[in-house]
C-alpha positions in Angstrom: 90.3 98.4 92.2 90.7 97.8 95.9 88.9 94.1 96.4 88.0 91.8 98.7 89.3 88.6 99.3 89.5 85.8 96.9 91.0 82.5 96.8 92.3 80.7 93.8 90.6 76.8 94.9 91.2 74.5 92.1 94.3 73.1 92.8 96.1 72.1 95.9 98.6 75.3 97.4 102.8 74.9 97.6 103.6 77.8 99.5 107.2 79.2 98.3 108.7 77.8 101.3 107.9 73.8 100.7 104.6 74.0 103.2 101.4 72.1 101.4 98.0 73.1 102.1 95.8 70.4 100.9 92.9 72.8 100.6 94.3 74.5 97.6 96.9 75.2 95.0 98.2 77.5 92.8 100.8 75.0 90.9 100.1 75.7 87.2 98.7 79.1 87.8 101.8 80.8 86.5 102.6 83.5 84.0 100.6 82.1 81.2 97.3 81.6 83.3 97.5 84.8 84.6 97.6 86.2 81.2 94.5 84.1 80.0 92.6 84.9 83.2 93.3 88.7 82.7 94.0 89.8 86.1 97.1 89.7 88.2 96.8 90.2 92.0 99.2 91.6 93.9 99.5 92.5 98.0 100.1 95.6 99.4 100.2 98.3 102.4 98.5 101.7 102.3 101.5 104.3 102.0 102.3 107.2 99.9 105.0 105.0 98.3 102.9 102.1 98.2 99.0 102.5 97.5 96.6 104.9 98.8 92.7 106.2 97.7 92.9 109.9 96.5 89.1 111.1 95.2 88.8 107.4 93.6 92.2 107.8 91.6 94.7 105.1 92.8 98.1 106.4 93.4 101.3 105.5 94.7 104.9 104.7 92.9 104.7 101.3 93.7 101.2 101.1 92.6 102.0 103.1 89.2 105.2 100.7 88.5 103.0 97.3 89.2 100.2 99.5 87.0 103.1 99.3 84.4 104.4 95.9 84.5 100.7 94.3 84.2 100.0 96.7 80.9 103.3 94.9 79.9 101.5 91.8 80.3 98.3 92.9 78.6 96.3 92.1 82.3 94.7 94.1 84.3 95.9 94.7 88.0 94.2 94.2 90.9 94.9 95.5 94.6 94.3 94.2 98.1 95.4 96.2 101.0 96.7 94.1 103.8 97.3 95.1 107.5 101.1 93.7 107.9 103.9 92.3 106.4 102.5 88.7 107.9 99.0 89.0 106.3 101.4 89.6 103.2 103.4 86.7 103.6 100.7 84.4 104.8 98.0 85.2 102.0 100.9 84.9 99.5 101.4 81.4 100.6 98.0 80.2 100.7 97.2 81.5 96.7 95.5 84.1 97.0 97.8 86.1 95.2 100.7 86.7 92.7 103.0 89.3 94.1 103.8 91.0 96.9 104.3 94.8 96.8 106.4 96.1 99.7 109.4 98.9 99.4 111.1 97.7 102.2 111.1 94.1 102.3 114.3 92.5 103.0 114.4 89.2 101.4 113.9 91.0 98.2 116.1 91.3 94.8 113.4 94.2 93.9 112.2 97.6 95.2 110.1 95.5 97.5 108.6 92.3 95.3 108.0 89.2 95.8 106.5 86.6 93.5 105.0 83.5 94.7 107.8 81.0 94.4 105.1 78.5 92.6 105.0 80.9 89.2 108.6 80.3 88.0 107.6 82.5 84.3 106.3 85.2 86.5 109.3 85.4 88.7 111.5 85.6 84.9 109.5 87.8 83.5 109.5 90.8 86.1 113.2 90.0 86.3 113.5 90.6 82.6 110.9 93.8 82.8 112.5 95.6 85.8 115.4 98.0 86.0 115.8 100.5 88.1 114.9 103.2 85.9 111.7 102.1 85.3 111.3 103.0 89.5 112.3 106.0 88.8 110.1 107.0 86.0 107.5 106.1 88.4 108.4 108.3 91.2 108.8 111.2 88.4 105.1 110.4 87.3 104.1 110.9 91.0 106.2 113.9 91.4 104.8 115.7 87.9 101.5 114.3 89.5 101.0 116.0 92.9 103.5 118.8 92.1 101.4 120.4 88.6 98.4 122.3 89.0 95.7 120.1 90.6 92.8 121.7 88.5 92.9 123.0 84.7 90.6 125.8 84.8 90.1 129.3 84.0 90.0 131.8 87.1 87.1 133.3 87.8 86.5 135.9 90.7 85.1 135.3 93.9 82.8 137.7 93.5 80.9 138.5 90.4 79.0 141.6 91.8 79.4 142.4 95.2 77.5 145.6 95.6 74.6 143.7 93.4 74.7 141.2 95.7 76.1 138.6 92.6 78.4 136.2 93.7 78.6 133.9 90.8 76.6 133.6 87.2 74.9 130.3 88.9 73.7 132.0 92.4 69.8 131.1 90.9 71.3 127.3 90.3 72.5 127.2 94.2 70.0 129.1 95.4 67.3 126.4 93.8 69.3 123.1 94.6 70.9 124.3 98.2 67.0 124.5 99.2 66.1 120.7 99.0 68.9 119.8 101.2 68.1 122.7 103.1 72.1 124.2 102.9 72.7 127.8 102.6 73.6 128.4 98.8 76.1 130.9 99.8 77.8 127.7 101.4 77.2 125.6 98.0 79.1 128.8 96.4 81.6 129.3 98.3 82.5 125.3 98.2 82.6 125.5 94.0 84.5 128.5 93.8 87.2 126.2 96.4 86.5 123.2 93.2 86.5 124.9 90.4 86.8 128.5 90.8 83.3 128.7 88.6 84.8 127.4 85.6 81.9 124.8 84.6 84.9 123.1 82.5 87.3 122.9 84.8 88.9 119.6 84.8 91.1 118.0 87.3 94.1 115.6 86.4 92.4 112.9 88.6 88.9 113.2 86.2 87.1 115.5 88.1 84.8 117.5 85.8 82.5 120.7 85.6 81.5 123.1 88.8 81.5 121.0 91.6 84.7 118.5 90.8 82.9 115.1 90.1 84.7 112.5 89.6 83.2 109.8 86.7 82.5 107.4 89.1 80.4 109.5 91.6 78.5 110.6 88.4 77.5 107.3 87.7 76.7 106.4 91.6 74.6 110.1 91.1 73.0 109.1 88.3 74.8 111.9 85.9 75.3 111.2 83.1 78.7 111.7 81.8 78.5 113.7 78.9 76.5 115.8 81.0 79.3 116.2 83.8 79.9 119.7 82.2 76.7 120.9 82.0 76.4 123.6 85.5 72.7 122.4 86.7 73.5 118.6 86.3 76.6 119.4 87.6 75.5 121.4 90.8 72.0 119.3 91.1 74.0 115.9 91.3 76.8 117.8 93.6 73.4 118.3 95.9 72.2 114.5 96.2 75.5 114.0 97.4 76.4 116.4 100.0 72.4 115.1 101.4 73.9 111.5 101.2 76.8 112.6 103.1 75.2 114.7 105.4 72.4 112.0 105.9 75.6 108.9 107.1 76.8 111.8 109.5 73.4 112.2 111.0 74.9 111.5 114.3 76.4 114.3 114.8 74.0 116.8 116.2 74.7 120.5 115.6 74.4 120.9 112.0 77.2 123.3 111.5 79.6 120.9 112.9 77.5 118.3 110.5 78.2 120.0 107.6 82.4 120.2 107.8 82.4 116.8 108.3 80.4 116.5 105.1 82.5 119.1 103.2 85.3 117.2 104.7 84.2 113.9 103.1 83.3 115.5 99.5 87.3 116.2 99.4 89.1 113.3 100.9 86.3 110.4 101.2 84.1 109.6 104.3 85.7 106.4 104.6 88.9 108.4 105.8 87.2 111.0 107.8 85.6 108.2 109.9 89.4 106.7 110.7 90.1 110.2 111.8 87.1 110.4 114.0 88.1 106.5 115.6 91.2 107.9 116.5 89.7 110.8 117.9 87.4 109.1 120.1 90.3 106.5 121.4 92.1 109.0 122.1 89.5 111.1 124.3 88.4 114.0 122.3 85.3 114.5 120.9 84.6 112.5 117.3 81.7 115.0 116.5 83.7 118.1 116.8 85.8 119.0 113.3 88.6 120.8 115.5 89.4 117.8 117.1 89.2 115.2 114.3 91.0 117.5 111.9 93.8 117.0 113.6 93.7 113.1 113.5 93.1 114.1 109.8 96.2 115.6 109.1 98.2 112.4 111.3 96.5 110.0 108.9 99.7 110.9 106.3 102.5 109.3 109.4 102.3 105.9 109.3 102.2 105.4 113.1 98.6 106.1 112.6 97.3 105.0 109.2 99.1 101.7 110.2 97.6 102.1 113.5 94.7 98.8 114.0 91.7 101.4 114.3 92.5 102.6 111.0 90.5 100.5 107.9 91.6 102.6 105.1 95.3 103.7 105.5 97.3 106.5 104.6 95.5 110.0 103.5 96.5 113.0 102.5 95.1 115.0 104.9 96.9 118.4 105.1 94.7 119.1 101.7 91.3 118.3 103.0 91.9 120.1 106.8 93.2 123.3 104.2 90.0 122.6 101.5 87.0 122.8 104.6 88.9 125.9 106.5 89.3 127.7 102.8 85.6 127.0 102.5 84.2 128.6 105.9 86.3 131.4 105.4 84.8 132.4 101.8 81.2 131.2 103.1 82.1 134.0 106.4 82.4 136.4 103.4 79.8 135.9 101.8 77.0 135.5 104.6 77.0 139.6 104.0 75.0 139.0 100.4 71.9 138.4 100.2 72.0 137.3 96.1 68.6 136.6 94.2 65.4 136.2 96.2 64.5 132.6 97.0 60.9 132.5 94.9 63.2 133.4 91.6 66.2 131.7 92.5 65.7 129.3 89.9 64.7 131.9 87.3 68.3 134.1 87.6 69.9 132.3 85.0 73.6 132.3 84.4 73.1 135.0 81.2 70.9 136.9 83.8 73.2 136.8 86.2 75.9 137.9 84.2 73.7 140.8 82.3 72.5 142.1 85.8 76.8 142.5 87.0 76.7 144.1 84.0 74.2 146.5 84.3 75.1 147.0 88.0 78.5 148.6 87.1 77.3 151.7 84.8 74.1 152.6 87.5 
């Protein structure tokens, strides 16, 4: 979990090169405290190889490798994104922290580690832990990761019925919950068929579940209940509160079609990216309320000139997926603009076995 600041206090600090800080310590807090405490804390910069936010799911080789030597210790890890190598360094000294994760660091035995020299029994056992294979392993698990099929799920088509005017067996479900947030439901549609294809048990390999791709976590913010992730009107009615919530922290933007990209934009690759897309934007002159100009700074937020860049609060994205996830979704909500699916007073009657019975009827009239 990414974390705020905390200092260990109870002891006075020895940073690893010989400086004292009288104001703290970390002498004693070695291997064996760690253990008993639970945690260990380690330092690091936002980077595919290092540590980035995908959905919730933490991911990086560096980060999976750390993941693996704390499950060694029978700890859990915990995360803190710094801005520079200095913050590194500096935050390392004062205690606030075990180990710092950085590929590239050149004072390093490791692929980028360094322990704080005041935990001796730390410092042995990562030496005793690591070998170069393990790295590797970890890169493999990243690779198999990104490179498999994102979302296990059956294949439905786009279009259930289109002279019926059918696009899915839960138009009546969109149709009902679009209309409190006051969205088209062809537009709700045509984003779940981008999530899940209208499998309501598709499941992703980052824990996304049912219709609408919600990740445990949101569920719980949402008030879902997780055994009921799977079930389609949960699953579309919580989807709903949050494309309003999203849609309601973008209300400066003013023309609602523009509104609503930035909020499909946000359901894919976090609103807390998006906004370090639209900083950039507006530094740079163009408009930060227009999606054709911040989707481009969305798509630089994967070169680390600009997720390193100061404006930036929450690094490295992988943007090239959510620029291609809110274009794939315009272009199937264009197509179906042309049906006009079950009336809005019995929207919430069509119910998926309706639905499905009335494609079927359709075909042999």
């Amino acid at each position: 979990m990414l974390c705020a600041c905390s200092q260990r206090k109870d002891e006075p600090v020895v940073a690893p090169w010989g400086t004292v800080n009288d104001t703290a310590s970390t002498a004693g807090f070695d291997l064996n405290v760690i253990q008993q405490s639970g945690q260990m804390i380690i330092l690091t910069l936002s980077g595919p190889e290092t540590y980035y936010d995908y959905r919730g799911y933490r991911l990086g080789t560096h980060y999976t490798l750390c993941q693996h030597f704390a499950d060694s210790l029978g700890v859990s890890l915990r995360v803190e994104l710094c801005k520079d190598t200095a913050e590194m360094l500096g935050r390392l000294a004062s205690g606030d922290a075990d180990i710092i994760v950085y590929p590239l660091h050149p004072d390093s035995l490791w692929p980028g580690w360094v322990v704080d020299a005041e935990k001796p029994l730390l410092n042995e056992e990562l030496h005793r832990w690591y070998t170069p294979a393990r790295l590797d392993a970890a890169r493999n698990e990243m690779k198999q990761l990104l490179s498999r099929g994102i979302v296990k799920r059956r294949v439905y088509a786009p279009m259930l019925d289109k002279r019926g005017g059918i696009i899915s067996r839960y138009d009546g479900l969109f149709v009902q919950y679009s209309r409190g947030i006051s969205w088209d439901w062809r537009l709700m549609a045509a984003q779940c068929y981008q999530e899940s294809t209208f499998d309501p048990q598709a499941v992703s390999w980052a824990g996304a579940k049912g219709l609408m791709q919600i990740m445990p976590g949101t569920a719980d913010h949402l008030g879902l209940p997780r055994e009921k992730m799977f079930d389609p009107e949960q699953n579309i009615a919580a989807a709903a509160r949050l494309l309003a919530e999203l849609e309601r922290s973008f209300s400066e933007i003013r023309d609602r079609r523009e509104r609503q990209k930035f909020v499909l934009a946000s359901y894919n690759g976090g609103s807390f990216h998006i906004r370090d897309a639209m900083a950039l934007a507006r530094r740079d002159g163009k408009n930060p309320h227009l999606w054709s100009d911040v989707s481009r700074y969305v798509l630089l937020l994967s070169q680390p000139e600009y997720y390193q860049d100061p404006l930036v609060k929450n690094g490295y994205m992988r943007g090239t997926e959510t620029v291609d996830y809110v274009e794939k979704i315009q272009q199937r909500y264009d197509q179906y603009r042309g049906v006009r699916g079950p009336r809005p007073s019995a929207g919430a009657s069509l119910t998926p076995q309706k639905a499905t019975n009335r494609a079927h009827r359709s075909k042999y009239q």
